[in-house]
C-alpha positions in Angstrom: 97.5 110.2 120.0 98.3 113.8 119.7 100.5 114.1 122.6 103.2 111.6 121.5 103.2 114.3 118.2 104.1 117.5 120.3 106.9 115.5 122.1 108.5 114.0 119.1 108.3 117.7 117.4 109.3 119.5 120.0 112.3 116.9 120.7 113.4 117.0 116.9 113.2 120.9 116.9 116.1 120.8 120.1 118.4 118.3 117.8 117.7 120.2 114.5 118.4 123.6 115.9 117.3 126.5 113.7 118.3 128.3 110.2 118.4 126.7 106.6 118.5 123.1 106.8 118.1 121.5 103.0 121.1 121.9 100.6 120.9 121.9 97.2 122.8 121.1 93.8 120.4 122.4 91.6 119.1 125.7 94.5 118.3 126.4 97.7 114.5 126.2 98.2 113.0 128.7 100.3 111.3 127.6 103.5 107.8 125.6 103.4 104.9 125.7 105.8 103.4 122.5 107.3 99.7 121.1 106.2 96.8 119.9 108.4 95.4 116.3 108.6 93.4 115.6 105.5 92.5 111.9 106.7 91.3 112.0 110.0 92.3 111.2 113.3 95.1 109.2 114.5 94.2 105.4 115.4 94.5 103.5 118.6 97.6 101.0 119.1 96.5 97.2 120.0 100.2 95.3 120.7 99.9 92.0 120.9 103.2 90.4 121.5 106.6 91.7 120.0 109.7 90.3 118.2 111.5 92.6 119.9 112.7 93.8 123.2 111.2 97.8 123.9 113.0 97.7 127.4 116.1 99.3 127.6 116.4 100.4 124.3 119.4 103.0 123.8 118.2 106.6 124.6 120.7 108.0 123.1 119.9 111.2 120.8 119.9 110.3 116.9 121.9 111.4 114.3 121.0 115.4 112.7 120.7 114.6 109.0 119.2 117.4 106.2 118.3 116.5 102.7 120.9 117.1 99.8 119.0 117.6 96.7 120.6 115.9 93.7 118.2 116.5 90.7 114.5 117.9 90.9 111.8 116.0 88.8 108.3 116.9 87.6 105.9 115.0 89.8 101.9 114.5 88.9 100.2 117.1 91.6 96.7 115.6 91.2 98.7 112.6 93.1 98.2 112.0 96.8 101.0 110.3 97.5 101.1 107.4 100.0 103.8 104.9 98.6 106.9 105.0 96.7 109.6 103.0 95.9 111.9 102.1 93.1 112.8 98.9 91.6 115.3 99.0 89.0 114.7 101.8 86.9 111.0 102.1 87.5 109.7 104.1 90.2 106.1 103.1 91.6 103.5 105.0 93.5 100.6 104.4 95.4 97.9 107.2 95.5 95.0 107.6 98.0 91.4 109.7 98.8 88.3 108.0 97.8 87.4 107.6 94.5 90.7 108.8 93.8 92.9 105.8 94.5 95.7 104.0 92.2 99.0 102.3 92.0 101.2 103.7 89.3 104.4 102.5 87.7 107.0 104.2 85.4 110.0 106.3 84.7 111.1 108.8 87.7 109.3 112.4 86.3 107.7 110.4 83.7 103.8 110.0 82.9 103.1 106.4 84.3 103.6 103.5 81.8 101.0 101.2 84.0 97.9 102.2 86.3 95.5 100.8 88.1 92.4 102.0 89.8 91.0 101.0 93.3 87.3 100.7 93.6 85.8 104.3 94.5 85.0 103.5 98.0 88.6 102.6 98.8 91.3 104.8 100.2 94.7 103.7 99.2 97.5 104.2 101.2 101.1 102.3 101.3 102.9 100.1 98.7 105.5 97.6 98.6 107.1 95.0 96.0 108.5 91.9 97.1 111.0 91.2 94.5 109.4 90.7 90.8 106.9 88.5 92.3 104.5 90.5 93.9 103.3 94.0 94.8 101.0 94.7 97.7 99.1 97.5 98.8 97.6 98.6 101.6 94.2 100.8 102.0 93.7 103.3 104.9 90.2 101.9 107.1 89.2 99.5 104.5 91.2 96.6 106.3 92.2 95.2 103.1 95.4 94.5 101.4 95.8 94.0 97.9 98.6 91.5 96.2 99.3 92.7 92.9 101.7 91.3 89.8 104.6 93.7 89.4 104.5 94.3 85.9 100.5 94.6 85.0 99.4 95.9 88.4 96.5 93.4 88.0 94.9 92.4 91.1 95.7 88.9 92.3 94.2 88.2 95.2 92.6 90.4 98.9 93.9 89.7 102.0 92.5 91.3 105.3 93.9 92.8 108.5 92.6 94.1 111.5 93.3 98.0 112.2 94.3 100.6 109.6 97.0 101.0 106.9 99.7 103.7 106.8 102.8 102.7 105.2 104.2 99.5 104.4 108.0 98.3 103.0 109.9 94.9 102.7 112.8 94.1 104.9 114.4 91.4 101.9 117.3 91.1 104.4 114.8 90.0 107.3 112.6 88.4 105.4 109.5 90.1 106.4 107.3 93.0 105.3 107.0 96.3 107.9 104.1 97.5 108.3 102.5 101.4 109.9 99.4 101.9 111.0 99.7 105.6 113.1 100.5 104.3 116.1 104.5 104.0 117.4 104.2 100.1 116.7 105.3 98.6 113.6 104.3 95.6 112.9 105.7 92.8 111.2 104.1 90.2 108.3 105.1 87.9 106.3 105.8 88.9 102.4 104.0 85.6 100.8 101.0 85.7 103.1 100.5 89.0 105.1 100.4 87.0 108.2 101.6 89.2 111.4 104.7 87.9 112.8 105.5 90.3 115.3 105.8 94.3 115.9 108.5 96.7 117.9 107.7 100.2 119.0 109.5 102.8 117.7 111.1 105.2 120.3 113.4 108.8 120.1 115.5 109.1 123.2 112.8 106.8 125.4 109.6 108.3 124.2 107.0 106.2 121.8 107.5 108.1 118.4 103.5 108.0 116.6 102.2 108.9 113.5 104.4 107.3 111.5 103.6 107.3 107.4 105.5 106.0 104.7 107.9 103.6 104.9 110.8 102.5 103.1 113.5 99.8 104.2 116.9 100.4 103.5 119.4 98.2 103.9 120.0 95.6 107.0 117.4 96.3 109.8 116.7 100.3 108.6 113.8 101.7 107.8 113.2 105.7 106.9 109.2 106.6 107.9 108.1 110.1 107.3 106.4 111.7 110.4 102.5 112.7 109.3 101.9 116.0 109.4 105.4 117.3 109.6 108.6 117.5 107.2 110.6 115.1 109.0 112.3 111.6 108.2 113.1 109.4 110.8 115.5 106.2 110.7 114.9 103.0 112.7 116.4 100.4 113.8 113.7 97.9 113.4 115.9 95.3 115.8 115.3 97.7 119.0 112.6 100.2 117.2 115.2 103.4 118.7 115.2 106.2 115.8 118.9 106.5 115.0 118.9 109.6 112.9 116.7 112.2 112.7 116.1 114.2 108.7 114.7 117.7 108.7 113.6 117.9 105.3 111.5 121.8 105.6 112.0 123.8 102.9 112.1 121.1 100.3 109.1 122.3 98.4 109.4 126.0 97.9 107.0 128.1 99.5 105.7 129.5 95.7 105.1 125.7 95.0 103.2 125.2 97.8 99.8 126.3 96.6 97.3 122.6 96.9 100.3 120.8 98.1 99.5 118.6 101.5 102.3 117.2 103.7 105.7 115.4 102.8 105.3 111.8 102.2 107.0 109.5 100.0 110.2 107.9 100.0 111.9 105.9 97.8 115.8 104.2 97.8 117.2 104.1 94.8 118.7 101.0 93.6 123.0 101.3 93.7 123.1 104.2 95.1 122.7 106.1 99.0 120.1 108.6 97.4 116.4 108.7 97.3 113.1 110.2 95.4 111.3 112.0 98.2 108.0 113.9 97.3 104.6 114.8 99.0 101.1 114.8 98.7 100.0 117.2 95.9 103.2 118.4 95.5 104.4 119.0 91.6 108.0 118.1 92.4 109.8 114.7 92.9 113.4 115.4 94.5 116.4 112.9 94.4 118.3 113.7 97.2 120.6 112.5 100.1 120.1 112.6 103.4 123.5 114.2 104.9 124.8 115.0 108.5 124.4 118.5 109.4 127.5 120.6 109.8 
């Protein structure tokens, strides 16, 4: 799995070009290095059927985007990110490592107002709500997905699936949840029962595009994933799986911030608006940003 990696970087280093590439309203951060795998190895990719045509999807280069930053928040470094997303004004998070694991839920910068544990042998990873009726999380190798209410956090019910979790978001528009696992397939499920419906594999000018992390669907058909390992956002088109824009987000967490901070992940739309919260693992920052053409 670590030769799709090298392509897609190498690919996204020709569109990006060089020099500073993350504005700021508050100040320009200084450039950040990248962090090693903390997790493991990538997984293997088992397709089994597809929603959508991968054949002759457009190979056309995607759009050069860099990340605006709005307003920078205080962010809970003792948190390894894996999920994030926003509903209304409360921002929720889902943390992994063994023994370590939660979903959180509160105010953007804000100690958590709600929190729950996963047992000590899990590792959590990805988090989604599906409206106010239901949360669900995802754990890394455990093959287990947890439905949670919104507004406790309390566990309802498990569900299980075969191969690992990554990242996870609901499409509300198509009716289905989205679902990472390492691999350049996504896969669909349904948002009541977790059933697969169907997957697409994600590709950036014709070549399979893996290790994709967090997710978070935003608006008809989109989806933003962060790229493990690296500081770059990619946006799909989850109707042919082609990356149609390409977010260099390096330099986001300053370099004298950097100390214990692992990679970029986490990213959350914000309700009303065309900006997101985008942290990392470790990091002690939360950002609102945009995600802008270059110039």
């Amino acid at each position: 799995m670590r030769a799709p990696v090298v392509t897609f970087v190498a690919t996204l280093t020709l569109l990006t070009g060089c020099g500073g590439n993350t504005g700021s309203a508050d100040a320009a951060p200084s450039a950040s290095s990248r962090s090693s795998n903390p997790s493991g190895s990538s997984p293997s990719s088992s397709p089994s059927g597809s929603s959508s045509p991968d054949a002759g999807a457009s190979s056309s280069s995607p759009q050069r985007l860099r990340v605006q930053v709005r307003r920078t928040l205080p962010h809970d470094p003792e948190a390894f990110t894996q999920g994030l997303e926003m509903s209304g004004d409360t921002l929720y998070e889902g943390t992994g490592l063994t023994g370590r694991s939660s979903v959180r839920a509160g105010l953007p910068g804000k100690r958590p107002a709600a929190r729950a544990e996963l047992p000590a042998e899990v590792f959590g990873e990805g988090i989604t709500l599906v409206g106010r009726e239901r949360l669900w999380q995802l754990t890394w190798q455990d093959g287990i997905a947890y439905e949670r209410d919104p507004k406790t956090l309390r566990e309802r019910r498990q569900v299980h699936y075969e191969g690992e979790g990554w990242g996870l978001c609901h499409d509300a528009g198509g009716g289905r949840l989205v679902m990472s696992d390492g691999s350049p397939t996504l896969a669909f499920r349904d948002p009541a029962s977790f059933r697969k419906t169907g997957e697409v594999t994600v590709r950036m000018a014709g070549r399979p595009v893996s290790e994709l992390n967090e997710l978070e669907c935003a608006g008809p058909h989109t989806v933003y994933a962060n790229v493990f390992q690296t500081d770059d956002i990619v946006r799909i088109d989850t109707r042919t799986g082609e990356v149609t824009g390409a977010v260099d987000a390096g330099g986001l967490l300053p370099a004298s911030e950097r100390s214990g901070a692992e990679v970029l992940n986490g990213i959350a739309a914000i309700p009303g608006t065309d900006e997101f919260y985008v942290t990392g693992k470790n990091w002690p920052k939360l950002f609102r940003v945009r995600f802008v053409p270059t110039s």
